[in-house]
C-alpha positions as CSV (number, residue, x, y, z in Angstrom):
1,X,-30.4,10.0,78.6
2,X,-28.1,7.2,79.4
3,X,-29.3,4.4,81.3
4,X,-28.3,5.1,84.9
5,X,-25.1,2.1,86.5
6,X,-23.6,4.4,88.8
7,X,-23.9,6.9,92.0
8,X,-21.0,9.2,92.5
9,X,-21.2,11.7,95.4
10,X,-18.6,14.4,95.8
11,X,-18.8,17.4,98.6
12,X,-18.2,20.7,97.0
13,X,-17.3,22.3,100.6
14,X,-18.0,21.7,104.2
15,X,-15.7,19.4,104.7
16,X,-13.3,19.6,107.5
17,X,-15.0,23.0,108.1
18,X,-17.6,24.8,110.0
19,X,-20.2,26.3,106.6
20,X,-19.7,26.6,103.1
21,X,-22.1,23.2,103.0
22,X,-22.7,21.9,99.3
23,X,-22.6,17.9,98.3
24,X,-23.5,16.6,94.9
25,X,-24.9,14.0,93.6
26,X,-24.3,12.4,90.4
27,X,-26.7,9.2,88.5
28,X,-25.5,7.9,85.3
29,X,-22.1,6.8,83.5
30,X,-19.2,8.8,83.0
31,X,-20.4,10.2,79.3
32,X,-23.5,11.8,80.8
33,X,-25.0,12.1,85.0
34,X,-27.7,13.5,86.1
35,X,-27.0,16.0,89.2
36,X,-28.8,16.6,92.6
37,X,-27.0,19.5,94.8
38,X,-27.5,19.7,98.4
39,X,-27.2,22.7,100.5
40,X,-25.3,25.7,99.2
41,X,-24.5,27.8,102.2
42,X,-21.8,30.1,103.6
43,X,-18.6,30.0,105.6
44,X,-17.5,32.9,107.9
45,X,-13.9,34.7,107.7
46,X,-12.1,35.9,111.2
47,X,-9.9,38.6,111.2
48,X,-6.8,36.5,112.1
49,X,-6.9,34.6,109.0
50,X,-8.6,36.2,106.5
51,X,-8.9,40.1,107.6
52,X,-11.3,42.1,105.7
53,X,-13.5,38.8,104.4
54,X,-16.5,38.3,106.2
55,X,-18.4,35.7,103.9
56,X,-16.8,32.4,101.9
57,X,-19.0,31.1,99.3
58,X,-18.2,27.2,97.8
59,X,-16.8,26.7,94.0
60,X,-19.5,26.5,91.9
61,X,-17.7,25.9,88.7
62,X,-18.0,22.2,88.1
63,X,-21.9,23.1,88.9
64,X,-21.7,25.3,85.8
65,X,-20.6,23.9,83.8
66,X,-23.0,20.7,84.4
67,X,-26.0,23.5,84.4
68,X,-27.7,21.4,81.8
69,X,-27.7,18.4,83.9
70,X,-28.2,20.2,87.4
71,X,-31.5,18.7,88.1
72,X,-32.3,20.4,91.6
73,X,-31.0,22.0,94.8
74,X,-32.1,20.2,98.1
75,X,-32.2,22.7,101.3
76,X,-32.0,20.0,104.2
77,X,-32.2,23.4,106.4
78,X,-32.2,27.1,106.7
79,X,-29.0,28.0,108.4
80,X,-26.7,30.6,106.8
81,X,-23.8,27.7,106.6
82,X,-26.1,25.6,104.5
83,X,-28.1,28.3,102.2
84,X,-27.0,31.4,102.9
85,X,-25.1,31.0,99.5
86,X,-28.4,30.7,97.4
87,X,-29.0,34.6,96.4
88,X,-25.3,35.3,95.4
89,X,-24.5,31.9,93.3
90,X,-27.8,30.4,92.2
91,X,-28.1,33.1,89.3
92,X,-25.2,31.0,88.0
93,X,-26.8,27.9,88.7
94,X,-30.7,28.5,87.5
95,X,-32.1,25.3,89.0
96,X,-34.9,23.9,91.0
97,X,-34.9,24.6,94.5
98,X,-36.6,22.0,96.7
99,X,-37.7,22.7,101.0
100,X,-40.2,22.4,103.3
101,X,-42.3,25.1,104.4
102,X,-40.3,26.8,107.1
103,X,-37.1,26.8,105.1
104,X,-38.8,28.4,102.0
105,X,-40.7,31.2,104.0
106,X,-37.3,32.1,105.9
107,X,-35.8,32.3,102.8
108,X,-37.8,34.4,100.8
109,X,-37.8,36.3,103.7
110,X,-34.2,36.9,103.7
111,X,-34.5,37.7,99.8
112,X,-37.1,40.7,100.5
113,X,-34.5,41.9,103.1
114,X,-31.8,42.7,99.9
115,X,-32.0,46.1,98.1
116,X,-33.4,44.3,94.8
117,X,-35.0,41.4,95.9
118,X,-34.0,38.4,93.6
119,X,-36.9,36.3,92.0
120,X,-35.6,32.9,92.8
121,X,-38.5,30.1,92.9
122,X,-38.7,27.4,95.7
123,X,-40.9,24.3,95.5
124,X,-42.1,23.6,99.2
125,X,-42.3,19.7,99.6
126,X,-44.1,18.6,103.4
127,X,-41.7,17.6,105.8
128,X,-41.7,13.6,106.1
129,X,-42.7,14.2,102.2
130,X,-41.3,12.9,98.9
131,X,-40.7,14.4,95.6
132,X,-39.2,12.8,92.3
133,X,-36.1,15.5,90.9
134,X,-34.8,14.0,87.8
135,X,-33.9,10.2,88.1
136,X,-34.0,10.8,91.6
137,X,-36.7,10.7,94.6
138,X,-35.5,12.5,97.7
139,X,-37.5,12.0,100.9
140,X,-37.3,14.4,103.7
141,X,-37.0,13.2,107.4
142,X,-37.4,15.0,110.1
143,X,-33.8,15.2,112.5
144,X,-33.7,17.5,116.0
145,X,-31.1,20.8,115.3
146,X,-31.2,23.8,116.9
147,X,-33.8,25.3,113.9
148,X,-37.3,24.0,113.2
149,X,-37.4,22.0,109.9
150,X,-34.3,20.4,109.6
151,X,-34.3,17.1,107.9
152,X,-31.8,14.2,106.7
153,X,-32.8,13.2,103.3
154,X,-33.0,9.6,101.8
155,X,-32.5,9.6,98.2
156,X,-33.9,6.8,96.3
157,X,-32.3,6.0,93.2
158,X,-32.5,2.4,90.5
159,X,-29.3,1.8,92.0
160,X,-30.1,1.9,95.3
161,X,-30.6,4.6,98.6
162,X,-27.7,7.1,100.2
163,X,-29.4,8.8,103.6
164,X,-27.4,12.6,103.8
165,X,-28.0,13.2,107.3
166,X,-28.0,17.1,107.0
167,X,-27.2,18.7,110.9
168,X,-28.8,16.6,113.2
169,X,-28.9,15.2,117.0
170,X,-30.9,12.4,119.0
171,X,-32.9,15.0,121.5
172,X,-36.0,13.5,122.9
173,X,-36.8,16.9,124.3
174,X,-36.2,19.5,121.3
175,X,-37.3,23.3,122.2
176,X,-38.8,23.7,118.3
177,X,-39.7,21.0,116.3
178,X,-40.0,17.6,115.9
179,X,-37.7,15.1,117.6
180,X,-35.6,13.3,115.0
181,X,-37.2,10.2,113.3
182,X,-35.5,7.6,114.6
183,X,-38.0,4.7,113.5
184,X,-37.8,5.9,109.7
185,X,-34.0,5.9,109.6
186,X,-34.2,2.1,111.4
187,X,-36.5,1.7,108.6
188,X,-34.0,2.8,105.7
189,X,-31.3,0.9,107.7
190,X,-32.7,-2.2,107.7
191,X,-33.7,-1.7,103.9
192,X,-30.5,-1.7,103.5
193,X,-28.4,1.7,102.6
194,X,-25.4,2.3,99.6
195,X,-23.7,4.9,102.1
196,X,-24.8,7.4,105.0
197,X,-22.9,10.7,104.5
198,X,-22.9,12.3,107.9
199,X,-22.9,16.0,108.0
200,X,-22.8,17.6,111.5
201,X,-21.4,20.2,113.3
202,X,-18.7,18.3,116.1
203,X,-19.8,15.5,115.0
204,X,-16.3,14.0,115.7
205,X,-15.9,15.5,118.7
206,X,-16.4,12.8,120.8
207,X,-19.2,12.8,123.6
208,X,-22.6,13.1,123.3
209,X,-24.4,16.6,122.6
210,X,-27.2,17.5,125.0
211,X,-30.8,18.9,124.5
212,X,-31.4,21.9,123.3
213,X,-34.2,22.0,126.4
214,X,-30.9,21.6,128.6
215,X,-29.3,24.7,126.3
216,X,-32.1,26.7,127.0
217,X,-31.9,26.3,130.9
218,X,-28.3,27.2,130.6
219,X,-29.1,30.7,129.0
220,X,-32.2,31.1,130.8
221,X,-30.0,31.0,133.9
222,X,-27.0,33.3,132.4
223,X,-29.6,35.8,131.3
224,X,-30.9,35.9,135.2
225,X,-28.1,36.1,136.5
């Protein structure tokens, strides 16, 4: 393999959009790169604009081609927009799947739910863990979202760190989960960071998003009422 000189990133969809979430990685020189995916999820049609479609999956092609050099997939979380995506497109793919525990089991549990369930293998890495995929090392951090499990990742590479923040709030008060690491990612900042690729539902919306404990009051209250 070529030495590694460069990081490239490039998001495959989600940009601009609500789902469809899939970034890549890429470590090496332009005659050979290593690639990490992250997230491969779905988008959602509406009758106005696309009648008749009810799910929008991202391009694979590029992915495809590079199958050879497709070193893992990285679920930073198990909502449909960011791996709902796996059981239709990841025959195509045929790589390592990384996640922690609740993501996996959520996900194999969505695969029993099809008519032939499809025998795709997930390594379950513990959240706040690391695990070396290819020339990279991804570490998972805990972030608050509205879904136990989720996590920003930090990868580590010779060249230096990206932090891909996945969905993610500052709640002190989160109704599942952990509250987001906010000591870690001080930690990475100060380490100094290549790039932070900020992924987040209204995210540049501006305002600040409350607790999901305030959420829950709201509907508690709409549901007495």
């Amino acid at each position: 393999m070529a030495r590694p000189d460069e990081l490239t990133f490039a998001p495959l969809g989600g940009v601009g959009e609500i789902g469809m979430n899939l970034s890549i990685y890429g470590l090496g020189n332009r005659h050979q790169r290593s690639w990490l995916a992250i997230d491969l999820g779905v988008s959602f049609g509406d009758e106005e604009h696309l009648p008749g479609i009810d799910l929008i999956m991202p391009d694979v092609a590029f992915l495809e081609k590079e199958r050879n050099n497709l070193v893992g997939l990285v679920l930073t979380h198990a909502h449909e927009d960011h791996f709902g995506a796996i059981i239709d497109l990841w025959p195509r793919l045929k790589c390592p799947i990384y996640a922690t525990k609740f993501s996996a089991a959520l996900f194999e549990a969505k695969c029993e739910s099809e008519r032939l369930p499809a025998k795709i293998p997930v390594t379950v890495i513990p959240s706040g863990g690391r695990v070396d995929i290819g020339p990279f090392n991804v570490e998972f951090i805990p972030v608050a979202h509205s879904i136990p499990e989720s996590h920003a990742l930090a990868i580590h590479t010779e060249v230096g760190t990206v932090l891909h923040t996945g969905d993610w709030k500052i709640d002190p008060t989160p109704v599942l989960g952990a509250p987001t690491d906010e000591k870690r990612l001080r930690e990475l900042g100060d380490a100094g960071l290549l790039a932070l690729i900020g992924d987040s539902t209204n995210a540049v919306r501006e305002g600040r998003s409350p607790s999901e404990a305030e959420v829950a009051k709201t509907i508690a209250t709409l549901v007495k009422e």
